[in-house]
C-alpha positions in Angstrom: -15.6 -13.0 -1.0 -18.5 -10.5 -1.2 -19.6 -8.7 -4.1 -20.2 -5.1 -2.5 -23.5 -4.4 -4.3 -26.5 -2.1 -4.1 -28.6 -4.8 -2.8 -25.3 -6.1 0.2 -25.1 -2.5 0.6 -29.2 -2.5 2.1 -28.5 -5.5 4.2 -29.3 -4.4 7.7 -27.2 -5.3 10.8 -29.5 -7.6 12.0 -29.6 -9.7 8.5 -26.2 -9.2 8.0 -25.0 -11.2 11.2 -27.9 -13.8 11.0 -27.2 -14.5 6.8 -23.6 -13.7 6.4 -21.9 -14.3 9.9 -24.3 -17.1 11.5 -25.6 -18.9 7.8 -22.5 -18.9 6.0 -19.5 -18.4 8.4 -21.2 -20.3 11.4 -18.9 -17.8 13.2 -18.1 -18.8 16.3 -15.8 -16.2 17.7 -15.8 -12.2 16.7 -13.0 -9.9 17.2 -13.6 -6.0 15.9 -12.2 -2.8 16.5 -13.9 -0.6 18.9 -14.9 1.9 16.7 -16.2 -0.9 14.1 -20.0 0.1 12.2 -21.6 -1.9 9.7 -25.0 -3.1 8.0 -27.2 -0.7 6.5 -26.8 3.2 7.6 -24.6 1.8 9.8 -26.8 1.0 12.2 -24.4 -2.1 13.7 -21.8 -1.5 16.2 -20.3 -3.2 19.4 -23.1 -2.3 21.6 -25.5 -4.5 18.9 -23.0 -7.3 18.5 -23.1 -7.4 22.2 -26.2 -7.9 22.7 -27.3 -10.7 19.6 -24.0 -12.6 20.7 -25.7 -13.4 23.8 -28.9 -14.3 21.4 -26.9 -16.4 19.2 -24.6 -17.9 21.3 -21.2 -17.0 19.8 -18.1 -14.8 21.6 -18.0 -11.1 20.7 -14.7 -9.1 21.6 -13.6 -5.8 21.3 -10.1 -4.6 20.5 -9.1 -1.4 21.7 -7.5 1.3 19.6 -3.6 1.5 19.5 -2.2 4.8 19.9 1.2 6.5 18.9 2.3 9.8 20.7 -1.4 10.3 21.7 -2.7 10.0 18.0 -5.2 6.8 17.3 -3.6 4.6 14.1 -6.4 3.4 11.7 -5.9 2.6 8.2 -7.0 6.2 6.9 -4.5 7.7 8.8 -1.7 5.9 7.2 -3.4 6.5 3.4 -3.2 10.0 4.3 0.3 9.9 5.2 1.3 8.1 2.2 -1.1 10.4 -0.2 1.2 13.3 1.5 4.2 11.6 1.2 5.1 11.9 5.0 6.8 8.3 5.0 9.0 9.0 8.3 5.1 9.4 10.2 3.9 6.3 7.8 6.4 4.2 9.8 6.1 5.6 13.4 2.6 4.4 12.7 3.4 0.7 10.5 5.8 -0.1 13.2 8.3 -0.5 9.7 8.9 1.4 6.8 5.9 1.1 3.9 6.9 -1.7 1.4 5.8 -3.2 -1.6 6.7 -6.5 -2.4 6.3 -8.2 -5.9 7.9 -10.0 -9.4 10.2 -7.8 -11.4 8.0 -7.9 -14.6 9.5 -6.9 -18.1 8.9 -3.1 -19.1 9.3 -1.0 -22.0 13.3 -0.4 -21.2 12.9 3.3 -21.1 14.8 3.4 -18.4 17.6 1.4 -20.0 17.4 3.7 -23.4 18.1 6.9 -21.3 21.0 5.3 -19.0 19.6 4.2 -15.8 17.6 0.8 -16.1 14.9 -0.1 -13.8 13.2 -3.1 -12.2 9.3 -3.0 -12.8 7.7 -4.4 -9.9 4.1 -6.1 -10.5 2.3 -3.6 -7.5 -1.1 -6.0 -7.7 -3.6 -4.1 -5.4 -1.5 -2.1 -2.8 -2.6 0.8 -1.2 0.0 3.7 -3.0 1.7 6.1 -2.2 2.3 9.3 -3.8 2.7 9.5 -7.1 6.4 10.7 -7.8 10.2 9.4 -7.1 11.4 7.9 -3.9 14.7 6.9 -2.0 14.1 3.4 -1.5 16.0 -0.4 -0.5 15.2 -3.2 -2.1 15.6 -6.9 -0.3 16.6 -9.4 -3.4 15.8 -13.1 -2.5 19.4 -13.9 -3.1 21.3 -11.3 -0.7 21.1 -11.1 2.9 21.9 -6.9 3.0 19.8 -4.7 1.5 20.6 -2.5 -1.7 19.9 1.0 -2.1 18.0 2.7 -4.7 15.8 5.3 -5.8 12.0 4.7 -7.5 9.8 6.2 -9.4 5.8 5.5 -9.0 3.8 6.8 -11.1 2.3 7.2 -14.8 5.3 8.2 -16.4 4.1 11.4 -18.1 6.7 12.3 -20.4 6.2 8.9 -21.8 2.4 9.4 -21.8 1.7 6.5 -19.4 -1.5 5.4 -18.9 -0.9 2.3 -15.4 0.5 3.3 -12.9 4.2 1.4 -12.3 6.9 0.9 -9.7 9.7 1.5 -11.5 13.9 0.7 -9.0 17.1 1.8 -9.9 19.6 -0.2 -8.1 23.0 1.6 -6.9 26.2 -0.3 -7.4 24.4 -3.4 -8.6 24.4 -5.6 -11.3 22.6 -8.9 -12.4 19.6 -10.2 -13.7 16.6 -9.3 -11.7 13.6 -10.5 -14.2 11.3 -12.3 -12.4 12.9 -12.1 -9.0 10.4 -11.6 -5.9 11.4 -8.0 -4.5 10.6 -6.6 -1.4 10.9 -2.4 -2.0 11.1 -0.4 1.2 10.4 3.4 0.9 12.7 5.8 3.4 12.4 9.1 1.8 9.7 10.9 -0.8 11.9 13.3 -3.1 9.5 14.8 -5.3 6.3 14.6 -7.1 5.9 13.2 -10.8 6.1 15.6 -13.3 6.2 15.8 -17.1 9.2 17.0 -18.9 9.3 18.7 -22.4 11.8 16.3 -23.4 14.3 13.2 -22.4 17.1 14.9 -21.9 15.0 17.1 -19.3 14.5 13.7 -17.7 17.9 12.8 -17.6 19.0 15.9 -16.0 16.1 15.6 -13.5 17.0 12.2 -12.4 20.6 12.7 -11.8 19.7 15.6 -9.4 17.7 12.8 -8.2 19.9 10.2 -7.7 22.0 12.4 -5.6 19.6 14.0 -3.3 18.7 9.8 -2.7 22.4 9.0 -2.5 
């Protein structure tokens, strides 16, 4: 792993390949996308790897660009998608619906003191959605089907939430899920977070919620 620095950040193309790739990796095969740039004002592309492969004696490929209904998929694409909440495009482009996948952690049981308990899923360092409630379905270790839900991601505002949380509600389920590996699928974005003068605004809200996800 690479600390992205100010000083990495000056590393030209040429130093980059001949310290990182040849002195440390020893690399002796190189796959990149076609459209791939990097060292120093990115100055390094395929037409330079090309050429000081042949130099240095290792194998330099390019991959070509995979396309979908005549639009190229990168990874900024799909952010975009997800920052709009456009989750039907998001898979077209995944090949699968968006998921998150992580331990049911223990949370502050809001959701249990207000009638509809949650799982809260440890999200690590996934790339996120849009902030707001979800229909979801959620594959539990010890079912074969999956069970359908609705989630909410997001800060929690009328609870002045500070992290960002993945928060499932379960339809027709019932067990212990604490510490159970979850793998959440998102089908459907419902609507954006928002704060509510009180809880039982909240409550309201979600049943309207729960039905549109039903």
């Amino acid at each position: 792993l690479i600390n992205f620095n100010k000083e990495f950040s000056q590393l030209t193309a040429d130093n980059f390949v001949n310290k990182i790739l040849l002195e440390k990796m020893r690399v002796c095969w190189l796959l990149i996308g076609d459209d791939f740039r990097f060292g120093a004002k990115r100055m390094g592309d395929s037409f330079f790897l090309k050429k000081i492969s042949r130099e240095k004696g290792f194998t330099f490929e390019t991959m070509p660009s995979l396309e979908y209904a005549g639009v190229r998929i990168s990874s900024t694409l799909v952010r975009n998608l997800l920052n709009d909440g456009k989750l039907e495009q998001v898979k077209n482009y995944l090949g699968r619906n968006y998921s998150i996948s992580g331990r049911v952690e223990k949370g502050d049981r809001y959701g249990r003191q207000i009638g509809f308990p949650t799982a809260n899923i440890d999200i690590k360092d996934y790339v996120l959605g849009r902030p707001g409630v979800y229909a979801i379905r959620v594959k539990i270790p010890t079912r074969d089907n999956y069970v359908n839900g609705i989630a909410n991601l997001g800060y929690r505002p009328t609870f002045n939430g500070k992290k960002i949380l993945l928060e499932v509600h379960l339809f027709n389920f019932s067990g212990n899920l604490y510490n159970k590996y979850l793998t959440v699928e998102f089908k459907k974005f419902i609507r954006k977070e928002k704060k509510f003068k009180n809880v039982d605004q909240l409550r309201r809200q979600i049943k309207i919620d729960l039905m549109k996800a039903k």
